[in-house]
Residue, then its C-alpha position, 0 to 999 in steps of 0.5 A: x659132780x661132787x656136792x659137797x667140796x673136800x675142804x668141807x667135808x673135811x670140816x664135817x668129818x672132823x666136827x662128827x669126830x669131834x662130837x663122837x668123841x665127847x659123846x663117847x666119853x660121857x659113854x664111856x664114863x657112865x659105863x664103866x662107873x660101876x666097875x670102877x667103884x668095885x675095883x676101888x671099893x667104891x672110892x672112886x668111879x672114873x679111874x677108866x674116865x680118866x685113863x680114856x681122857x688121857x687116851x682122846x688126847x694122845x690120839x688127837x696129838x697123833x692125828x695132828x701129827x698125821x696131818x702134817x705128814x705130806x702125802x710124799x713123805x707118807x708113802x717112804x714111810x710105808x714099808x717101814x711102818x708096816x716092818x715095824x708092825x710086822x716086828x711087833x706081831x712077831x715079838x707078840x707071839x714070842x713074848x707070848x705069857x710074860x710081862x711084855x705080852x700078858x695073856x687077857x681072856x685067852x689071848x697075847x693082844x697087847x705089848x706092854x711098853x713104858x710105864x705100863x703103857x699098852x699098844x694093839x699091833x693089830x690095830x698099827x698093821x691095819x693102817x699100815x697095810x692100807x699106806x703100803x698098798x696105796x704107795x705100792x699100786x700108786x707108784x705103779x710097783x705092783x699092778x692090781x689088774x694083774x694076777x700076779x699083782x693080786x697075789x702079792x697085796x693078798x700076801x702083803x695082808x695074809x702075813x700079818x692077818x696069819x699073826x694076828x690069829x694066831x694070838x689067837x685073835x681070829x676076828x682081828x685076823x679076818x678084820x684084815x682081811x677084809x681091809x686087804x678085799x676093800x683095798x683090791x676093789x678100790x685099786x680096781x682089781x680084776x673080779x675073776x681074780x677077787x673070785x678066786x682069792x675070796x674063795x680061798x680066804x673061805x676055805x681057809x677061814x672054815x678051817x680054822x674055825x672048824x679046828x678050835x672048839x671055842x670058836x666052832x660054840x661061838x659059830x653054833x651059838x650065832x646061827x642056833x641061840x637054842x642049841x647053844x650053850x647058855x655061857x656063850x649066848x650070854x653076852x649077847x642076850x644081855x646087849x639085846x636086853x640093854x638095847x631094847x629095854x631103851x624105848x624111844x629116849x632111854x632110862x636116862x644117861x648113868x641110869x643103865x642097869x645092864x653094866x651093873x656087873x650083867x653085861x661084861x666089857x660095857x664100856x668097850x666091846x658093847x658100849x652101843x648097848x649101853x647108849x641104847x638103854x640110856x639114851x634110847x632110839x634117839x641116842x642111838x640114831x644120834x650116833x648113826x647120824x654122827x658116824x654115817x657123816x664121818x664116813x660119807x664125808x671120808x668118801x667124798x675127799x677119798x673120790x676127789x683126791x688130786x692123786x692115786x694114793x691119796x684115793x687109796x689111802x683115803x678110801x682105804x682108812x675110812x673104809x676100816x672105820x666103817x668096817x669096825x663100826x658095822x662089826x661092833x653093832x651087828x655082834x650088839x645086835x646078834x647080826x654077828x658072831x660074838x667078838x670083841x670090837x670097838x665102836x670107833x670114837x666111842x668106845x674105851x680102848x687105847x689103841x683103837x681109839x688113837x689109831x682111828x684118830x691118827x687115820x682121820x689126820x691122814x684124810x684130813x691131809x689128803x683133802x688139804x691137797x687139792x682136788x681131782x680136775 
C-alpha cells in the first residue's frame, strides 16, 4: 500500500525541485562571485549568476514542454531521440579541437551550437537511453529475462558510454553504465546474467583505467592520499577543508573562503562544499532533506505507474538523479575518486541542469496518468 498517492508525491517532488533550485542559485551566486570579479576586473560578480538564471529558465521551459508529451508520443520518439544523441557523440569526437568541439581541461565535452550556445551530449544520451530501453522492454521488443535481451540493452548502453570516454570523459562513461545496470534491474533481468555483464564491464573498466597515467594518479591518489602526488589530491583537500571548516551553521552565506581562488570549479563540480562552509551541517542537512524527497517521492509515482513504461522510465530518470547526487558528495568528500559532477538542481552547469529538470517533467507526466490498480 503506497502512503503517499502519485498526484502528491508529484507536488512534493516539484516544490523540492523548485526549492533546490533557488537554493542552488544563491549557491551558485556566492560561488562563483570571486571568479566573476577577477574575469572583469572587479566590475562585476554575477556574470555566472546571470548565465545560471538564464539556464533554470530554459530548463523549466524543457520540463514543461516533457510534461506535455503523453507517454505514447514519448515512446515513438525514442529511437530518434537516442539517433540523434548518438550523432552528436560522434560529431563531438570528429570536430574534436575546432570551434564547435572546443578542448576544456583535456576533453572535447560540449558542442557549440548558436550564438555560443553550449550543450553536453552525454548529459542528451543519459536520458535518452533510459526512454529507449523503457519503450523497447515495454512494448515487449526486447526480453530483459532473456540472455539475449540483456545482450542488446548492454550494447544499447556500451556504444554511447564507448563515445563518451572516449572524449575522454571515462567518469561520464561509466555514469552510463551504471544508468544501463539500474535499468536491467528495474526490467527485472536475470542476476546470472547482471553477473556476468558486471563482471566484464569490470574488466574493461580496469583496462582502461590502467591504459592512461592521469587517470591511474587519480586512482592511487583515492585509495593512497599519502602516496599521491600533491596536484591531485589537491582539489580534494581543499572541499574537505570547505566542508569541515563549516561547523554547525556555517561561516555565514558569501563569507566562504575556499572559492576565493583555493578550491577550483566551486561553484559546479564542488558546490556542496561550499554550502558546508557557509552554511554548515544545517545547510547542508537542508539540501539532503530536499534532494532525499525528490528522489523518494520520484519513486513512489515510478512504483504506481499505471503501465510498464511509465515504471521504467520513471525509475529510470530518477534513478540518474540520484546517481549524480551520490557522485558529486562522495568525490567532496573523498568517498570517491576525484571527477568532475554536477549536484543536480544546485550546481552551475547548463546541460545538466536542463536535462535534470526536463526529466522531472517526464515523471511528472507519468503520475498524471493515473495509477496501478
Amino acid at each position: 500500500m503506497t502512503i503517499i498517492n502519485p498526484p502528491r508525491a508529484r507536488n512534493i517532488m516539484i516544490i523540492s525541485a523548485v526549492m533546490l533550485l533557488i537554493l542552488g542559485t544563491l549557491a551558485v551566486f556566492t560561488a562563483s562571485s570571486f571568479k566573476s570579479l577577477l574575469l572583469t576586473n572587479s566590475e562585476s560578480s554575477t556574470i555566472f549568476l546571470l548565465s545560471h538564471i538564464k539556464k533554470v529558465l530554459i530548463g523549466i521551459a524543457a520540463g514543461v514542454v516533457a510534461w506535455l508529451i503523453p507517454p505514447r508520443k514519448l515512446k515513438k520518439a525514442a529511437p530518434v531521440l537516442y539517433g540523434v544523441s548518438i550523432v552528436m557523440l560522434v560529431t563531438l569526437i570528429l570536430l574534436r579541437g575546432t570551434h564547435w568541439a572546443p578542448v576544456i581541461n583535456g576533453s572535447a565535452r560540449w558542442l557549440v551550437l548558436f550564438s555560443g550556445f553550449r550543450i553536453m551530449p552525454s548529459e542528451i544520451v543519459r536520458i535518452a537511453y533510459v526512454i529507449l530501453a523503457a519503450s523497447l522492454v515495454s512494448d515487449g521488443v526486447i526480453r530483459a529475462r532473456t540472455g539475449i535481451g540483456v545482450v542488446w540493452l548492454a550494447v544499447l548502453g556500451i556504444i554511447p558510454a564507448a563515445l563518451v570516454a572516449s572524449q575522454p570523459d571515462f567518469a561520464g562513461g561509466m555514469y552510463i553504465l551504471i544508468v544501463m545496470v539500474t535499468v536491467l534491474f528495474l526490467a527485472e533481468s536475470r542476476f546470472k546474467d547482471m553477473l556476468v555483464l558486471f563482471l566484464l564491464m569490470l574488466a574493461m573498466a580496469s583496462v582502461v583505467v590502467f591504459s592512461s597515467e592521469y587517470r591511474r594518479v587519480r586512482l592511487v591518489s583515492w585509495f593512497s592520499p599519502g602516496d599521491a602526488a600533491q596536484a591531485s589530491t589537491y582539489q580534494p583537500e581543499q572541499a574537505c577543508i570547505a566542508l569541515g571548516s563549516g561547523g554547525i551553521m556555517g561561516r555565514g552565506i558569501g563569507r566562504g573562503r575556499q572559492q576565493r581562488g583555493f578550491l577550483p570549479e566551486a561553484f559546479s563540480d564542488y558546490i556542496f562544499a561550499v554550502i558546508g562552509e557557509e552554511s554548515g551541517f544545517a545547510g547542508v542537512l537542508l539540501i539532503l532533506t530536499l534532494l532525499l524527497l525528490l528522489l523518494l517521492s520520484g519513486w513512489t509515482i515510478a512504483q504506481n505507474a499505471d503501465h510498464l513504461f511509465g515504471y521504467l522510465v520513471a525509475g529510470g530518470l530518477i534513478a540518474s538523479i540520484a546517481l549524480g547526487m551520490f557522485i558529486h558528495m562522495g568525490v567532496v568528500t573523498r568517498i570517491f575518486p576525484s571527477t568532475g559532477m554536477p549536484l543536480p538542481l544546485v550546481s552551475w552547469g547548463g546541460s545538466n541542469l536542463m536535462v535534470t529538470i526536463g526529466t522531472l517533467g517526464i515523471v511528472s507526466r507519468v503520475a498524471s496518468e493515473g495509477t496501478r490498480r
